[in-house]
N, C-alpha and C positions, 0 to 999 in steps of 0.2 A: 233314730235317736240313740239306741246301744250301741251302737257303731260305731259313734262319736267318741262316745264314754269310754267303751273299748281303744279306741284310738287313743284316746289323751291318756288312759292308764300304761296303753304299752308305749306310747314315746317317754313318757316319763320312768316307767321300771330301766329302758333303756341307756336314760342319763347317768340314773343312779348305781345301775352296776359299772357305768362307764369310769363314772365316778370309784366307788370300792375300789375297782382294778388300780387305777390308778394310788389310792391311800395304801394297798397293801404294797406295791411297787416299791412305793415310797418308804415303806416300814421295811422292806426286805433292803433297801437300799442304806438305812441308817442301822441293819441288824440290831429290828427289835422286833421281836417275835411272841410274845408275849408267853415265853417258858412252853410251847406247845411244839415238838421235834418235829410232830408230821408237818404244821405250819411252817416251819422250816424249808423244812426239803420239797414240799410244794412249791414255795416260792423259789427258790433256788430251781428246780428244774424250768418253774415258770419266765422266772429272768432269762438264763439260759437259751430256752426256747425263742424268744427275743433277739434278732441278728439289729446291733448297734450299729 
């Protein structure tokens, strides 16, 4: 039975980081950064890292 429960918890943390990636993507794409430089340059190397 925890196994199950284990299961449904990790498919689902899996969406929702799947999800995050994609909304910060999205924020670095319309450069809004919410005033934080390291958040910045994180996503910037993170795009980057990404071959279009």
């Amino acid at each position: 039975m925890w196994k199950a429960a284990l299961l449904k918890v990790l498919y689902y943390a899996f969406f929702i980081i799947i999800f995050l990636f994609a909304v910060l993507i999205f924020l670095r794409l319309t450069d809004f950064y919410f005033g934080f430089e390291v958040f910045e340059k994180f996503l910037d190397s993170f795009i980057r890292s990404i071959n279009f």
